[in-house]
C-alpha positions as CSV (number, residue, x, y, z in Angstrom):
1,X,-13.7,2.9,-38.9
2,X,-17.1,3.1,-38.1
3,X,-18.1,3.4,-41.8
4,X,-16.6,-0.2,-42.3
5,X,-18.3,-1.1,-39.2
6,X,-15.9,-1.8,-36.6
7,X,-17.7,0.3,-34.1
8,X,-15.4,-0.4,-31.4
9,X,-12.1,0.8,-32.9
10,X,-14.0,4.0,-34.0
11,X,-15.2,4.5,-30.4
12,X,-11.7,4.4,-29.5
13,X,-10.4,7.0,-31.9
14,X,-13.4,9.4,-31.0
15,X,-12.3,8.9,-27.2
16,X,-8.8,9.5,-28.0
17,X,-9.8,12.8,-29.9
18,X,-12.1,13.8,-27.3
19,X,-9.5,13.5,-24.6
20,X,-6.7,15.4,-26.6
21,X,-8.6,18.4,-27.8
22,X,-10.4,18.4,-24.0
23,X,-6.1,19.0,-22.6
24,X,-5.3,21.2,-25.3
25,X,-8.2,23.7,-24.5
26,X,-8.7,23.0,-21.2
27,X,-12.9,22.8,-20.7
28,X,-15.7,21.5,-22.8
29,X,-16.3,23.3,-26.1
30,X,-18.3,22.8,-28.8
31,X,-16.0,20.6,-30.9
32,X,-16.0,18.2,-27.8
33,X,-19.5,17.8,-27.3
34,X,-20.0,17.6,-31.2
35,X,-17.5,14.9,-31.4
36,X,-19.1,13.2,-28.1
37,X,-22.5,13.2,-30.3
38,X,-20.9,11.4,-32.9
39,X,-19.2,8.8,-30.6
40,X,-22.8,8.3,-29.2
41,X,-24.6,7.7,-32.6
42,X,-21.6,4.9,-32.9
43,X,-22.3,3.5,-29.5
44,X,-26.0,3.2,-30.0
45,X,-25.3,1.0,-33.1
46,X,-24.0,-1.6,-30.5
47,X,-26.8,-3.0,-28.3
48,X,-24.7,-3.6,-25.6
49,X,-23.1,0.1,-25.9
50,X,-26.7,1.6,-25.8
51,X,-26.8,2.6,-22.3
52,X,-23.6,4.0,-22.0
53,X,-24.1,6.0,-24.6
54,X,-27.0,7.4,-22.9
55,X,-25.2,8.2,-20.0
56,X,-22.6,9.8,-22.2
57,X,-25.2,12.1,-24.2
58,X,-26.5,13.0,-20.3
59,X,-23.0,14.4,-19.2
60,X,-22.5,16.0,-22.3
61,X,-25.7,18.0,-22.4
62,X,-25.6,20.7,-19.4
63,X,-22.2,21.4,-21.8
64,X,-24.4,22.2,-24.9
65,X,-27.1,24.0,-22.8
66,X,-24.6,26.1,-21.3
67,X,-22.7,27.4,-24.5
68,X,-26.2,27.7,-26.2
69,X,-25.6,24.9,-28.5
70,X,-29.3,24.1,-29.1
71,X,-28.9,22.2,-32.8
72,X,-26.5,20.0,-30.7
73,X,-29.2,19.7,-27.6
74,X,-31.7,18.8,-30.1
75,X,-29.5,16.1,-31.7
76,X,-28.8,14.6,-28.5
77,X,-32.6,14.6,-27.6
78,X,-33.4,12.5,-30.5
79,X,-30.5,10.3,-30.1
80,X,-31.8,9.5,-26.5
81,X,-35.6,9.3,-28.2
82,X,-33.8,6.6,-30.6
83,X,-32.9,4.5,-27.3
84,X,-35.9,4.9,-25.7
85,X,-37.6,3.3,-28.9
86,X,-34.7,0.6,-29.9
87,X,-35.5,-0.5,-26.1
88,X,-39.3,-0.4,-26.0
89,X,-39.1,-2.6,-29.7
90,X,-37.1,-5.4,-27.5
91,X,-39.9,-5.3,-25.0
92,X,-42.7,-5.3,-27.6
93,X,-41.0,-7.9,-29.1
94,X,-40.5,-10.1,-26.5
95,X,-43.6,-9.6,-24.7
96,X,-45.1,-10.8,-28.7
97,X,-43.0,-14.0,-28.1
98,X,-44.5,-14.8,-24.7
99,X,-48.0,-14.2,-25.7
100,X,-47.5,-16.6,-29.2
101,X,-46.1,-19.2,-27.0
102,X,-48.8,-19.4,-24.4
């Protein structure tokens, strides 16, 4: 889905995934926070879905610290790294328009 680009239909299927593999187990494991990584590289392709995702990759990574999942805390540090950037471009960009204008 997300491949084809229908982000939101994929976020879906990821959340569905999530939340059946989370009952089946019973906690957070690592195929739940690896899967909730993915779903946040989606959600980061939609602007609007950017700080959400954020917020997702934040409850998601005591998880990763906790089971010693460092290649999966790294990932989600560069993810939120990618947000901080996509974010500081709008303001760079904007702030480029204002000062052309004036």
């Amino acid at each position: 889905m997300a491949a084809s680009g229908d982000y939101r239909e994929a976020m879906k299927f990821f959340s569905e995934a999530i939340r059946i593999s989370k009952k089946r187990t019973g906690k957070v494991n690592k195929k739940e926070i690896k899967m909730t990584v993915e779903m946040a590289e989606i959600m980061i392709r939609v602007k609007s879905m950017r700080p959400r995702a954020e917020r997702l990759i934040d409850a998601v990574l005591p998880h990763a610290i906790a089971l010693g999942e460092t290649e999966l805390e790294q990932q989600m540090q560069v993810l939120k790294e990618m947000i901080k950037i996509q974010e500081s471009m709008k303001v760079s960009w904007l702030s480029a328009l204002r000062t052309k204008k004036s």
